[in-house]
One Martini backbone bead per residue (centre of mass of N, CA, C, O) as a GRO file, in nm:
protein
  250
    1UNK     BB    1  -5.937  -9.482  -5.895
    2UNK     BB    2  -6.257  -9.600  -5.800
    3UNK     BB    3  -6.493  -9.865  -5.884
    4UNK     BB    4  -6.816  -9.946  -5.874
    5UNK     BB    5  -7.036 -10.290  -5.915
    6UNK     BB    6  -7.308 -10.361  -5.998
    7UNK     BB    7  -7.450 -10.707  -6.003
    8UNK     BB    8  -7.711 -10.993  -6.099
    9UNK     BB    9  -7.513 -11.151  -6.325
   10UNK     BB   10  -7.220 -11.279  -6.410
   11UNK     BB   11  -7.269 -11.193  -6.736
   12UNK     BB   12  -7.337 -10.921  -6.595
   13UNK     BB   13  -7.049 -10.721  -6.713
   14UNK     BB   14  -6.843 -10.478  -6.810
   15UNK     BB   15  -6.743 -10.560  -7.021
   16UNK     BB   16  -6.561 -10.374  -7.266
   17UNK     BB   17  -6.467 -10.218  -6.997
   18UNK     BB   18  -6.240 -10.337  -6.883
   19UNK     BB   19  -6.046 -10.302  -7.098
   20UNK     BB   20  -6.022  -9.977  -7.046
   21UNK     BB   21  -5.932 -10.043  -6.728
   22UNK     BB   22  -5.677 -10.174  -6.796
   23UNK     BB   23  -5.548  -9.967  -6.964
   24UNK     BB   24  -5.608  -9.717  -6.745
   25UNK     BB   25  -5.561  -9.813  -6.420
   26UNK     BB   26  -5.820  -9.926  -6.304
   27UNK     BB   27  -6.010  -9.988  -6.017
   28UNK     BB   28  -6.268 -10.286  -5.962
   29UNK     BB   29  -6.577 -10.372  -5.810
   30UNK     BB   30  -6.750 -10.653  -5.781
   31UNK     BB   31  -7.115 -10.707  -5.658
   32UNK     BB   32  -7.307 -11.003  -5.629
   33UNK     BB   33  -7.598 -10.969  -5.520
   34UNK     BB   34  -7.739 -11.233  -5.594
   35UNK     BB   35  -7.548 -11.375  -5.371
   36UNK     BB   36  -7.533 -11.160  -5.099
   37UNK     BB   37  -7.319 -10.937  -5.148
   38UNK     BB   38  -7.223 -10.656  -4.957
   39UNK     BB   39  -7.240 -10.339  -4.941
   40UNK     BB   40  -7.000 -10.089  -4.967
   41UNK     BB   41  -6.878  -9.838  -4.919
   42UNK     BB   42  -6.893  -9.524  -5.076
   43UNK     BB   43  -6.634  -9.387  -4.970
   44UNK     BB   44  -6.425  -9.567  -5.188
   45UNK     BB   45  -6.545  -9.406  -5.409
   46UNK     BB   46  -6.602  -9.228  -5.761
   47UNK     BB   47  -6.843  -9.486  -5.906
   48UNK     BB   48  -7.149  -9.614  -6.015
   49UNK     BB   49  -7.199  -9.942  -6.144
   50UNK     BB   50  -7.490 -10.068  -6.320
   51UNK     BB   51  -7.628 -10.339  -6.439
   52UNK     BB   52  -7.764 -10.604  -6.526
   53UNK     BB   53  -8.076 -10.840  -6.535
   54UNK     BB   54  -8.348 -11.083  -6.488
   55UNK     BB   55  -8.486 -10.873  -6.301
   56UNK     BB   56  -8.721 -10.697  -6.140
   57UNK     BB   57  -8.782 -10.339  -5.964
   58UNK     BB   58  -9.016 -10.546  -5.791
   59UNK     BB   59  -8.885 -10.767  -5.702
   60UNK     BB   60  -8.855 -10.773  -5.360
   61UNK     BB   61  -8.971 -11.097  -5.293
   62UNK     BB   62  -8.740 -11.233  -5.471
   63UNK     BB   63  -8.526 -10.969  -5.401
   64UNK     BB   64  -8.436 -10.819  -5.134
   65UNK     BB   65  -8.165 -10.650  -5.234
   66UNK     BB   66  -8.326 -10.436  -5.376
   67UNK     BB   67  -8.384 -10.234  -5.123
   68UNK     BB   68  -8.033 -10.168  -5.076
   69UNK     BB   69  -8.002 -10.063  -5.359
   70UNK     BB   70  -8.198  -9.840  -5.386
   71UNK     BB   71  -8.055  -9.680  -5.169
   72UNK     BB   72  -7.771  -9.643  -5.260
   73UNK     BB   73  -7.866  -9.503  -5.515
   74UNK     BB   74  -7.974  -9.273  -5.401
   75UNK     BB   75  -7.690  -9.213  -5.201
   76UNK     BB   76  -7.486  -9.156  -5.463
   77UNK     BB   77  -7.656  -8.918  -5.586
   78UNK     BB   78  -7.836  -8.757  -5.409
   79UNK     BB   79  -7.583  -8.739  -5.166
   80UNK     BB   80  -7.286  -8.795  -5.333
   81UNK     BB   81  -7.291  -8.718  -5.643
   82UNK     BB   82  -7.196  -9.017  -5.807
   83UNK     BB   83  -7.081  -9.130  -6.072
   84UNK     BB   84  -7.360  -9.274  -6.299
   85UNK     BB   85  -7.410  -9.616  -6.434
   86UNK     BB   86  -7.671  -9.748  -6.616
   87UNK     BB   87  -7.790 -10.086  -6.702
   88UNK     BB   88  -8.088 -10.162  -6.798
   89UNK     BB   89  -8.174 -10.232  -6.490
   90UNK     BB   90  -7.993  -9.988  -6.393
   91UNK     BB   91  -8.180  -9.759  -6.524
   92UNK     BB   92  -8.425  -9.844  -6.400
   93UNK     BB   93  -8.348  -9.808  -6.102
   94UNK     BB   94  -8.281  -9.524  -6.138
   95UNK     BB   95  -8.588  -9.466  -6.138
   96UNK     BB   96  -8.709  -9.629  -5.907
   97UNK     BB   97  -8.503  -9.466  -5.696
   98UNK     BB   98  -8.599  -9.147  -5.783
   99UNK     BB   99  -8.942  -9.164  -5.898
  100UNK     BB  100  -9.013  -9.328  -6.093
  101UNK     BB  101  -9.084  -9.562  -6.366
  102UNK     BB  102  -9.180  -9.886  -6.454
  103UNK     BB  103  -9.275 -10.145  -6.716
  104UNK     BB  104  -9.424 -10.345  -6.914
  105UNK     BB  105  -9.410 -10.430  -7.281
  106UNK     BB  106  -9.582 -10.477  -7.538
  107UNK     BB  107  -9.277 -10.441  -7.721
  108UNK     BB  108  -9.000 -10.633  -7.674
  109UNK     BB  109  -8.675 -10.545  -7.685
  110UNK     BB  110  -8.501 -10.774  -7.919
  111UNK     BB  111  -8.157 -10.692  -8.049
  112UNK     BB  112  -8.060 -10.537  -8.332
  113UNK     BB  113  -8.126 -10.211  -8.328
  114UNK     BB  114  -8.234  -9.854  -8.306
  115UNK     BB  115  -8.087  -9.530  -8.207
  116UNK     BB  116  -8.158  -9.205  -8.040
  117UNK     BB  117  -8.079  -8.911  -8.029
  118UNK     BB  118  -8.138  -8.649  -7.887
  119UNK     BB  119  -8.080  -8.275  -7.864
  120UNK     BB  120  -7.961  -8.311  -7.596
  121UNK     BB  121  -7.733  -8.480  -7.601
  122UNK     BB  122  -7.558  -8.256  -7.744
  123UNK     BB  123  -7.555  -8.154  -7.433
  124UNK     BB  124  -7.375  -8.443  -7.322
  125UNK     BB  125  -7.111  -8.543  -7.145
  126UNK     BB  126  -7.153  -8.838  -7.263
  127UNK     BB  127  -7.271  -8.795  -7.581
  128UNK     BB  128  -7.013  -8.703  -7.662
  129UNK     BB  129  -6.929  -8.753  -7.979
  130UNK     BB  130  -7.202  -8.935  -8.053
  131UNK     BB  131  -7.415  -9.067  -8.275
  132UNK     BB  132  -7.764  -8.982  -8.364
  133UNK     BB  133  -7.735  -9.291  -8.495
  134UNK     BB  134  -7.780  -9.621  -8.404
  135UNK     BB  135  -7.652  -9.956  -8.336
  136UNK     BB  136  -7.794 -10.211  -8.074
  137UNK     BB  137  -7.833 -10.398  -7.786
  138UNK     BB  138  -8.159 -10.590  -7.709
  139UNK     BB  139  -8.285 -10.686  -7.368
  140UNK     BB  140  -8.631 -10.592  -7.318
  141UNK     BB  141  -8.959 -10.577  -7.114
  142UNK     BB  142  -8.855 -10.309  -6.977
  143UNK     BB  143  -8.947  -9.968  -6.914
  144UNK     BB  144  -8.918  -9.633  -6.858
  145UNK     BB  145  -9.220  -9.417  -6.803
  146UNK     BB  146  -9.110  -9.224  -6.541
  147UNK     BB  147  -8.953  -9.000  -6.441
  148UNK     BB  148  -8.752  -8.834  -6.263
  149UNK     BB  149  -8.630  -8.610  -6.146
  150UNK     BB  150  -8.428  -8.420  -6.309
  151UNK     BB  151  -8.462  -8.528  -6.639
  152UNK     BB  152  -8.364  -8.642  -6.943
  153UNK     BB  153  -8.366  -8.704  -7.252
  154UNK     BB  154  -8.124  -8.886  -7.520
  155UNK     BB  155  -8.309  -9.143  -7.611
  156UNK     BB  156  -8.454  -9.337  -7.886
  157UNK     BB  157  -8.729  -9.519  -8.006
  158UNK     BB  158  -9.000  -9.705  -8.163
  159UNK     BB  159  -9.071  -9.852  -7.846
  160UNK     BB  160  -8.890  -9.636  -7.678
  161UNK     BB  161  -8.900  -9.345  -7.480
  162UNK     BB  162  -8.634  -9.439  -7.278
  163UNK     BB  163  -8.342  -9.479  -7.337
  164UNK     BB  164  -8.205  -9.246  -7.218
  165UNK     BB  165  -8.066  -9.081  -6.962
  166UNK     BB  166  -8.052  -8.789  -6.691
  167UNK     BB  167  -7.979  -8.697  -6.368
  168UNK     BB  168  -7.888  -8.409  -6.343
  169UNK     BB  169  -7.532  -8.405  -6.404
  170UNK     BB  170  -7.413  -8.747  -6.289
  171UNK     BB  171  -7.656  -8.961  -6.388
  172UNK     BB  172  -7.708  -9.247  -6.598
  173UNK     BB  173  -7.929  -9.388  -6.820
  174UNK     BB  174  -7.941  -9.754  -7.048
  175UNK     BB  175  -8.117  -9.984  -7.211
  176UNK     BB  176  -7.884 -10.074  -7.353
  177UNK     BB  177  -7.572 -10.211  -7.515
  178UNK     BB  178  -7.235 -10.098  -7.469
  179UNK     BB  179  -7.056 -10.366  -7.367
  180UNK     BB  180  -7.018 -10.523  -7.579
  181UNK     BB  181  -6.910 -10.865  -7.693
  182UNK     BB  182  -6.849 -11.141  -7.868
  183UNK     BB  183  -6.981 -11.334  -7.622
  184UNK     BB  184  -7.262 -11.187  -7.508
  185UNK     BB  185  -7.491 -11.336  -7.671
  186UNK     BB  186  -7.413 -11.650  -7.580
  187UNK     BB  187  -7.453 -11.611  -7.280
  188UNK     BB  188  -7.699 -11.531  -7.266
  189UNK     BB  189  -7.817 -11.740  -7.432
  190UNK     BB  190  -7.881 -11.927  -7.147
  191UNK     BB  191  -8.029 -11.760  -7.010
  192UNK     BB  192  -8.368 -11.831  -6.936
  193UNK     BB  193  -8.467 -11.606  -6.973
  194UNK     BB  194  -8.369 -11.478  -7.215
  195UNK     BB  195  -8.445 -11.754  -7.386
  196UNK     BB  196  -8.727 -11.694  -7.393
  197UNK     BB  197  -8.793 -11.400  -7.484
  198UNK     BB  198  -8.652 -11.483  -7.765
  199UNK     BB  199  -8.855 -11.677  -7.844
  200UNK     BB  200  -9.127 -11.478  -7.810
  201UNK     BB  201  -9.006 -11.241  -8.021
  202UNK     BB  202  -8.814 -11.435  -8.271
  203UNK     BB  203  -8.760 -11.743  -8.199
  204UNK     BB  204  -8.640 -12.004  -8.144
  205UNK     BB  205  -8.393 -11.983  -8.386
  206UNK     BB  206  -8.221 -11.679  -8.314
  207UNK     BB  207  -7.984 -11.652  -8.194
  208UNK     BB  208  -7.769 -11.703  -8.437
  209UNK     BB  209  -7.841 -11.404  -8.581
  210UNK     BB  210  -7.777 -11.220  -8.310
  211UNK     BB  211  -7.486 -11.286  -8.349
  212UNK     BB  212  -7.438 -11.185  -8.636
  213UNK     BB  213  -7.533 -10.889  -8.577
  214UNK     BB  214  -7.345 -10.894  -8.351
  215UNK     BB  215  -7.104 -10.855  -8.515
  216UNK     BB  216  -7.139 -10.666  -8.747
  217UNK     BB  217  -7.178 -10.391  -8.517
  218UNK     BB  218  -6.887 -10.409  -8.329
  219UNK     BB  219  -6.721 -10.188  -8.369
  220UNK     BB  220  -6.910  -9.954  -8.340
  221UNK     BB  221  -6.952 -10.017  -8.059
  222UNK     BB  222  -6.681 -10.031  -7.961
  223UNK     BB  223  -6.628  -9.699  -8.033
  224UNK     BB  224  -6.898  -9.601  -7.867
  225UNK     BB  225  -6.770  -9.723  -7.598
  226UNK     BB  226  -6.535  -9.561  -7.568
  227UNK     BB  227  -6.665  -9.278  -7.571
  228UNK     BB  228  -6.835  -9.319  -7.317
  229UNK     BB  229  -6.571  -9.367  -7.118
  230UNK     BB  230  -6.448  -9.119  -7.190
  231UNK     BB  231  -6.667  -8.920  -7.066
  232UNK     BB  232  -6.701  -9.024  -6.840
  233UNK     BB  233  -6.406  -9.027  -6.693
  234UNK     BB  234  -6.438  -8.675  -6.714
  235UNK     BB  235  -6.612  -8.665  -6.451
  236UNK     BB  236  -6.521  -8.856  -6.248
  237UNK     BB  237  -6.199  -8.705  -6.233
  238UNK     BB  238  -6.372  -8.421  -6.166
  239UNK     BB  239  -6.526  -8.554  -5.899
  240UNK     BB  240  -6.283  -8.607  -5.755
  241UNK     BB  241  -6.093  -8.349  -5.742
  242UNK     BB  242  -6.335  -8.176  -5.569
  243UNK     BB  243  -6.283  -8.338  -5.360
  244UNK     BB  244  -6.005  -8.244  -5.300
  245UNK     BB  245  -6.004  -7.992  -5.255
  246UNK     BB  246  -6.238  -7.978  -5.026
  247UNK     BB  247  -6.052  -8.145  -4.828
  248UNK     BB  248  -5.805  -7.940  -4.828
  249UNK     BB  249  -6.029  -7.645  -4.748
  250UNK     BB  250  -6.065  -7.866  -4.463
   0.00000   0.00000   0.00000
């Protein structure tokens, strides 16, 4: 089980993901596109993550490999049908690549806020098994508001009407940051685009707040985070196994 990992800027990498994936001895390549470095062919991987970033999903003229990711995750999820999770840009992406829309919001969601699971989620491979209702940390000025084909609404909150979708069978994309650790609002405050939105939405003194209340809801969130990569990775190894037998019946 190899996984591949679109990053976009250094801090914003899979976060409490690591640990479980070192836990369970998986092996992750992690992809710095800001940085120019090359998309890695797909066929070398088993699943594929975006992550999020402080760039918008149309500057493709201030970051033009933005265009070969997008067609990347094309190639991944509709050519290869391989199980894909986006977090914050990488949802957006993922909506961008496939046919949705993204704007920015009149009401920019940035904090530790409330999230609702739909209906649909109780019947989804990924929701399954996490509350109804539940606190996140939320750092975002732009949300998707067209769905891509083939999409169904997972969560959502009361400013943001697609918190998560499902694209398909087995792509995911989330609004919100479910990898967070004790570290990442302190790191994330520091890059300037995201400490500005957070001054121009709470107040210049706020990020100390946010990382207090990020603290306190740190256990359930990381419980909750345990459980969406173990439904996800029981997705991942059954499209691993399907990819095998298919090349065996071959």
């Amino acid at each position: 089980m190899r996984i591949l990992v679109f990053q976009h800027i250094a801090c914003e990498h899979p976060g409490i993901f690591r640990e479980f994936l070192a836990s369970d001895g998986i092996a992750w390549d992690a992809v710095e596109l800001d940085e120019g470095r090359p998309i890695p062919a797909l066929d070398r991987y088993d699943a594929l993550w975006v992550m999020g970033g402080p760039m918008d999903v149309w500057q493709t003229d201030r970051h033009p490999w933005l265009i070969a990711e997008k067609a990347a995750i094309r190639q991944a999820v509709l050519g290869r049908r391989m199980p894909y999770l986006g977090l914050c840009l990488g949802h957006q992406l993922l909506a961008d690549a496939l046919g949705g829309e993204c704007k920015p919001m009149a009401k920019p969601e940035i904090g530790v806020l409330g999230v609702e699971a739909t209906k649909e989620a109780h019947r989804d491979a990924l929701f399954r098994g996490l509350p109804a209702k539940a606190k996140a940390l939320q750092w975002h000025s732009v949300e998707v508001t067209k769905l891509p084909s083939q999409a169904a609404v997972l969560a959502r909150s009361p400013d943001c009407a697609i918190e998560a979708m499902r694209v398909g069978e087995q792509a995911w994309g989330i609004q919100y940051h479910v990898e967070i650790t004790a570290e990442t609002v302190p790191q994330w405050g520091c890059v300037p685009e995201y400490a500005k939105a957070l001054a121009d939405r709470l107040g210049p003194d706020a990020l100390p707040k946010m990382e207090a209340e990020a603290k306190r809801e740190l256990a359930s969130m990381t419980l909750a985070a345990r459980r969406l990569y173990d439904n996800f990775m029981a997705v991942a190894r059954a499209h691993r196994a399907a990819r095998g037998s298919g090349r065996a019946a071959q």
